[in-house]
mmCIF file of the C-alpha atoms, coordinates in Angstrom:
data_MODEL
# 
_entry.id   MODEL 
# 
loop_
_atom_site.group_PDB 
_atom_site.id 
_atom_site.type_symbol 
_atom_site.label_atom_id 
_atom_site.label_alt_id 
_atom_site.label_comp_id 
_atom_site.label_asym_id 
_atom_site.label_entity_id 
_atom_site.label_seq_id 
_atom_site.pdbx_PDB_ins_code 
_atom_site.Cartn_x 
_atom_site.Cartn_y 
_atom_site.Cartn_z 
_atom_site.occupancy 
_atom_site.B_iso_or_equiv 
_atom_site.pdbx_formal_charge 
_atom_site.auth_seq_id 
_atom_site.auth_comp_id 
_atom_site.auth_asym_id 
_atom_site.auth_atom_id 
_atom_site.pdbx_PDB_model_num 
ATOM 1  C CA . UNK A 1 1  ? -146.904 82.512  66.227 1.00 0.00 ? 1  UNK A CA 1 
ATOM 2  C CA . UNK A 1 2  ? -147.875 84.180  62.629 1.00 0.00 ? 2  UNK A CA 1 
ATOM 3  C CA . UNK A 1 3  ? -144.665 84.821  60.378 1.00 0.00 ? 3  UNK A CA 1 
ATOM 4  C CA . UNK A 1 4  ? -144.863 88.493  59.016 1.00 0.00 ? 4  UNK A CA 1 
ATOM 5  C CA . UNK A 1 5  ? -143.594 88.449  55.273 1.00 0.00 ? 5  UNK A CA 1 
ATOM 6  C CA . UNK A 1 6  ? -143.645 92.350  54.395 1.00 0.00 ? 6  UNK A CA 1 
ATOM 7  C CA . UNK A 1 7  ? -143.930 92.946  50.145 1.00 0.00 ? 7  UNK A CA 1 
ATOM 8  C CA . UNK A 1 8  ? -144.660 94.412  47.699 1.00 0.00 ? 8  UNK A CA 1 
ATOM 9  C CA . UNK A 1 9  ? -145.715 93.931  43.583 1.00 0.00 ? 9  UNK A CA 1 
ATOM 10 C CA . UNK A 1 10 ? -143.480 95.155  41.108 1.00 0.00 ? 10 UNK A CA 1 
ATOM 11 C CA . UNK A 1 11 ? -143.404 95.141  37.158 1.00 0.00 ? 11 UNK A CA 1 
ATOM 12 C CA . UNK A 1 12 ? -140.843 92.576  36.224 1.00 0.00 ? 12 UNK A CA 1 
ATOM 13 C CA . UNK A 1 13 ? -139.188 93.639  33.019 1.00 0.00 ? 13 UNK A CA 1 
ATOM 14 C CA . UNK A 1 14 ? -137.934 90.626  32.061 1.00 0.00 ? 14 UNK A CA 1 
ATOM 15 C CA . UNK A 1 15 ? -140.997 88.619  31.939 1.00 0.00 ? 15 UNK A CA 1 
ATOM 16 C CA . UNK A 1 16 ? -142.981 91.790  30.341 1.00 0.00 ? 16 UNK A CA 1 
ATOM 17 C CA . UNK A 1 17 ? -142.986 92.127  26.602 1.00 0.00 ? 17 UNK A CA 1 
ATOM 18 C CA . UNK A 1 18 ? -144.407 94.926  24.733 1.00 0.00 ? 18 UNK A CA 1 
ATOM 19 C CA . UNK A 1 19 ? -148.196 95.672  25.464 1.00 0.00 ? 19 UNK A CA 1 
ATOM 20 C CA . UNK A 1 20 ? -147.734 92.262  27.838 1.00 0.00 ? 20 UNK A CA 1 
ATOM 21 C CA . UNK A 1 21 ? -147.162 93.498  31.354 1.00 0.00 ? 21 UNK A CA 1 
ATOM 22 C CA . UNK A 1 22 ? -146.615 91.558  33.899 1.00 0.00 ? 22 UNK A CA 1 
ATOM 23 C CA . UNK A 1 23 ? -146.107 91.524  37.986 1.00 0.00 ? 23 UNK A CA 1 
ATOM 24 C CA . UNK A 1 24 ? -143.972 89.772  40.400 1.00 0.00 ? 24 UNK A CA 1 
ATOM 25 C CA . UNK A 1 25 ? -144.035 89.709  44.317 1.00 0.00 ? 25 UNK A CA 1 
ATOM 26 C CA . UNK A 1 26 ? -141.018 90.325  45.867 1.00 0.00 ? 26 UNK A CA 1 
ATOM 27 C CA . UNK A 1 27 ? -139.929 91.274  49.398 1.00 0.00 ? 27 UNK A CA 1 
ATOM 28 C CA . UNK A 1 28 ? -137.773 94.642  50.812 1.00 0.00 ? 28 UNK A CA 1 
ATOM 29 C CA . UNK A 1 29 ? -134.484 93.303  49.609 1.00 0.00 ? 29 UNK A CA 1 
ATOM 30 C CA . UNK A 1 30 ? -136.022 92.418  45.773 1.00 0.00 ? 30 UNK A CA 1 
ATOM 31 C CA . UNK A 1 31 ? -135.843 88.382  46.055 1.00 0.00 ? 31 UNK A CA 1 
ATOM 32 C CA . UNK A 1 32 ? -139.093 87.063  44.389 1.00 0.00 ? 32 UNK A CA 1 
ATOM 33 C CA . UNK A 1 33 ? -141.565 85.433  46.600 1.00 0.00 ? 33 UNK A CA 1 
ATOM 34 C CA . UNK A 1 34 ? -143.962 84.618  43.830 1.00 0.00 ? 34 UNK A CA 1 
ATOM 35 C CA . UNK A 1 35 ? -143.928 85.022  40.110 1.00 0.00 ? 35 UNK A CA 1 
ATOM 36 C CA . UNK A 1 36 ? -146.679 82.447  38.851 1.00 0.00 ? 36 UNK A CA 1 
ATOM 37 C CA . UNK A 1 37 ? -144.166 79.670  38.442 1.00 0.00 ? 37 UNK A CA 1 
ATOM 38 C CA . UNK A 1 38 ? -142.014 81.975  36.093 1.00 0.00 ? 38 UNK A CA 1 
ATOM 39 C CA . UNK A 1 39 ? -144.735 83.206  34.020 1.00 0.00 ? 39 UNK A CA 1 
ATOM 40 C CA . UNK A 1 40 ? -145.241 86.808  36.297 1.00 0.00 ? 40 UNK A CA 1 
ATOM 41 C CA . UNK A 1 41 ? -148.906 87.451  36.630 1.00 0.00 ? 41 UNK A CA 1 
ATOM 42 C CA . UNK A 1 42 ? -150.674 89.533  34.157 1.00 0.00 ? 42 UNK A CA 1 
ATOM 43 C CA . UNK A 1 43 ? -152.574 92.319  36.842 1.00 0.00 ? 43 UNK A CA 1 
ATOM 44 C CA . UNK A 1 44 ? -151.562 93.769  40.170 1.00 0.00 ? 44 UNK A CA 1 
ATOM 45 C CA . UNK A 1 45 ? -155.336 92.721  41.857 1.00 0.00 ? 45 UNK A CA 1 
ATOM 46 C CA . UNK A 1 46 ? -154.368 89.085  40.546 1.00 0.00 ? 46 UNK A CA 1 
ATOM 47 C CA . UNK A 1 47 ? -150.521 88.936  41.598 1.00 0.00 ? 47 UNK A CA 1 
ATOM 48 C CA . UNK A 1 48 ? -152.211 90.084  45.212 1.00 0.00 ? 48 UNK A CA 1 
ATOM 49 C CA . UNK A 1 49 ? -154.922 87.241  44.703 1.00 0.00 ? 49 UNK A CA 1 
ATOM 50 C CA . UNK A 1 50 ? -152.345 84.382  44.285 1.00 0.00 ? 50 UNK A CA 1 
ATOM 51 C CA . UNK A 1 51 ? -149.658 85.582  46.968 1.00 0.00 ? 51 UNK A CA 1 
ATOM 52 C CA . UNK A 1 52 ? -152.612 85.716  49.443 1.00 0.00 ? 52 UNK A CA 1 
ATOM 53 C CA . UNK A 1 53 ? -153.852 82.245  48.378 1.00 0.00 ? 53 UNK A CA 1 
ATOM 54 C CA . UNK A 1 54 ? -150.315 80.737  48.546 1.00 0.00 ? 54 UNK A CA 1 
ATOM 55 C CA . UNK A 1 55 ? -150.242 82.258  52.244 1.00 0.00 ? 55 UNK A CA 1 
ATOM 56 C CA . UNK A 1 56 ? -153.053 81.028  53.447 1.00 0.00 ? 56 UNK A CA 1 
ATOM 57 C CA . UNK A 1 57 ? -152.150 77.917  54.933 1.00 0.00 ? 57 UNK A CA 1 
ATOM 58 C CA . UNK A 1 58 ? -148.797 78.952  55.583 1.00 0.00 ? 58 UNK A CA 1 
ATOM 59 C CA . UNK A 1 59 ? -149.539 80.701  59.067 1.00 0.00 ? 59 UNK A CA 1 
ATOM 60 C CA . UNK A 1 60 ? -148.116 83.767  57.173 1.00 0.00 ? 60 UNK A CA 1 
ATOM 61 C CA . UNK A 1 61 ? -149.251 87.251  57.682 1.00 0.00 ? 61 UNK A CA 1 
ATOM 62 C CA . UNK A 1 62 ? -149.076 89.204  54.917 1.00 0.00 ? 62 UNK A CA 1 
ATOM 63 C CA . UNK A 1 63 ? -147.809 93.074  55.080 1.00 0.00 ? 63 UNK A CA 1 
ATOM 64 C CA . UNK A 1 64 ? -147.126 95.637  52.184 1.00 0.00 ? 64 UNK A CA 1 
ATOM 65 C CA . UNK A 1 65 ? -143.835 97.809  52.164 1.00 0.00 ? 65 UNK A CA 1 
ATOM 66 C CA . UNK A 1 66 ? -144.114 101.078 52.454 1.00 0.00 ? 66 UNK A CA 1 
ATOM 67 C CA . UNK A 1 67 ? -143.986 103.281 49.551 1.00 0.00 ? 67 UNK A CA 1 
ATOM 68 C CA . UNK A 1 68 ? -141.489 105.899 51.073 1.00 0.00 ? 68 UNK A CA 1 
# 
């Protein structure tokens, strides 16, 4: 049986400086699943690309939180 892990990608303001955005993947109570060992990833599309890679293997089924 698949393990659901429901997320979603946030701006992390702490890794972000200036013009230098950056993401994070956390979960629904805001506990980082990924954050490109510390660094926070520099796009949305490539914060999604390296959760789903890390998953992969896993048996995990990905799922995106609601925006509501």
């Amino acid at each position: 049986m698949s393990e659901i892990v429901y997320y979603r990608i946030i701006r992390d303001a702490q890794l972000s400086r200036g013009r230098d955005i950056r993401f994070v993947v956390v979960d629904a109570q805001n506990r980082i699943l990924d954050n490109a060992r510390g660094y926070g990833y520099t796009s949305w599309r490539n914060a999604l690309r390296g959760f789903a890679w890390k998953c992969r293997n896993r048996g995990v089924k990905m799922k995106p939180l609601s925006s509501s």
